[in-house]
C-alpha positions as CSV (number, residue, x, y, z in Angstrom):
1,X,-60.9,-108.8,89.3
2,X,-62.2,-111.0,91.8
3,X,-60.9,-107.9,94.6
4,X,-63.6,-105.6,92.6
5,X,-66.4,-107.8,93.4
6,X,-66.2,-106.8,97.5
7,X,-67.0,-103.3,96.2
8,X,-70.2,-104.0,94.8
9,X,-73.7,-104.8,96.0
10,X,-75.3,-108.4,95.6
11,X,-77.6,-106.6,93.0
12,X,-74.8,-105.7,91.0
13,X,-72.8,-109.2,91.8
14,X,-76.2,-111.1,90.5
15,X,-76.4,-108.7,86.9
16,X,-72.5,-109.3,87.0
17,X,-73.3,-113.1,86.8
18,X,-76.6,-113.2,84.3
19,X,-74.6,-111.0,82.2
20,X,-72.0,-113.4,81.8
21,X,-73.0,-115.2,78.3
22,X,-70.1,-118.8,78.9
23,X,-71.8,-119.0,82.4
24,X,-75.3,-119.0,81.8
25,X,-74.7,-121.4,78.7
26,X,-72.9,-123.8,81.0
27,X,-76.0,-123.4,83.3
28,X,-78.6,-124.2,81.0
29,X,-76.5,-126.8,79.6
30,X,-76.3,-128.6,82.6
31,X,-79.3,-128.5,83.8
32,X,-80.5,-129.6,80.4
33,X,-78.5,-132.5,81.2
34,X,-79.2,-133.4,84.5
35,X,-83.2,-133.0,83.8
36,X,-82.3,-135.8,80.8
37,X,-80.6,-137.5,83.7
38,X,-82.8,-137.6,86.5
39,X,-85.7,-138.8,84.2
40,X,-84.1,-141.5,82.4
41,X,-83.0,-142.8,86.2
42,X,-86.4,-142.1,87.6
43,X,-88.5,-143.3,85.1
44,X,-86.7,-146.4,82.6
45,X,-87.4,-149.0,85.1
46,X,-90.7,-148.2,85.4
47,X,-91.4,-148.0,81.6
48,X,-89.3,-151.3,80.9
49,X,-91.5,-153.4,83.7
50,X,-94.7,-151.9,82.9
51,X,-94.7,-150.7,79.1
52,X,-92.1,-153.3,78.2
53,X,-92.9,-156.2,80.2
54,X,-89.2,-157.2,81.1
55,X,-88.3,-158.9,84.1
56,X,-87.2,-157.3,87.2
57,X,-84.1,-158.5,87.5
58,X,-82.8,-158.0,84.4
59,X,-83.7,-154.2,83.7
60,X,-81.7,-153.8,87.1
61,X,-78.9,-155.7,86.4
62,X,-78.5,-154.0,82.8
63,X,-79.2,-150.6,84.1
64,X,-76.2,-150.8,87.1
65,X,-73.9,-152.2,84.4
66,X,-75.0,-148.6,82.0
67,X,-74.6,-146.6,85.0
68,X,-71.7,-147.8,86.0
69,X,-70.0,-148.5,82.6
70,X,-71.1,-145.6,80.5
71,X,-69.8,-142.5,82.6
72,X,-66.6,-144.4,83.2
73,X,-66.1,-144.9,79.4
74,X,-66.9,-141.5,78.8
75,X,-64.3,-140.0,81.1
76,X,-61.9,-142.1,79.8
77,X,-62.9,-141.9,76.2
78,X,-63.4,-138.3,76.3
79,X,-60.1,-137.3,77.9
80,X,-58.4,-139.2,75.4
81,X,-59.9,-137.6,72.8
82,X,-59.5,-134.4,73.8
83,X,-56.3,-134.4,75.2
84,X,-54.8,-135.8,71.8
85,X,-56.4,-133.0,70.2
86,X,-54.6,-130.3,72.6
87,X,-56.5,-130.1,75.9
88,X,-59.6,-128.3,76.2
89,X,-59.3,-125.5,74.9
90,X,-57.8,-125.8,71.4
91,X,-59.6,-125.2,68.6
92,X,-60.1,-128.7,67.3
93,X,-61.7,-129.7,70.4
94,X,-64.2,-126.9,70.5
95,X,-65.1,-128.1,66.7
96,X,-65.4,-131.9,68.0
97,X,-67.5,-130.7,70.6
98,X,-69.6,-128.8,68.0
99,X,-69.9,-132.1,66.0
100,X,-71.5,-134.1,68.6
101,X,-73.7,-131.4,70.3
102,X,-75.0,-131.5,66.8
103,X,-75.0,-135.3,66.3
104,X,-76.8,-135.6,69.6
105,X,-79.6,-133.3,68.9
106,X,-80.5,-134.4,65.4
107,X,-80.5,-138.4,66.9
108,X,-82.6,-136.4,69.9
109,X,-85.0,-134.4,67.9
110,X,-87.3,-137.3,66.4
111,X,-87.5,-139.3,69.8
112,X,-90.4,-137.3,71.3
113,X,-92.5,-137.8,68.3
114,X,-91.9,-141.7,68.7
């Protein structure tokens, strides 16, 4: 497969690509991620000093202990999970994954309209 792609033109490697439903999922979902992100790192310390009237110190020293703790945990956590269920890319990890897509959007949903 990959040996058909020299044949064809960029035109028809691009359409190959936005054709290709799983990858431009994974696109959107990641950058719908790393939007959510970026803000939250850009813009919590700002709010909790001026909004929230917190100390300095102490929204930095909580934030380095979230951004250091909470992808760690969820790594660990996470390949736990899924690798007791059967890896990837068995079926009962697809349906977890479902689960808290849908779990994270309905906690999501009302927080704009806070």
């Amino acid at each position: 497969m990959i040996s058909d792609l020299g044949s064809l033109s960029l035109r028809q490697k691009l359409l190959r690509i936005a054709t290709n439903k799983l990858f431009v999922l994974i696109t959107l979902t990641l950058s719908a991620l790393y939007f959510v992100i970026t803000g939250v790192q850009y813009w919590i310390s700002s709010y909790l000093f001026i909004v929230l009237g917190i100390d300095e110190k102490q929204i930095y020293k909580f934030y380095v202990i979230t951004c250091f703790t909470a992808p760690i945990f969820g790594v660990v956590i996470g390949g736990f999970t899924f690798s007791h269920l059967g890896g990837y890319k068995s079926r009962q990890s697809f349906g977890l994954c479902v689960i808290i897509s849908a779990i994270a959007t309905l906690i999501a949903l009302p927080i704009p309209f806070l």
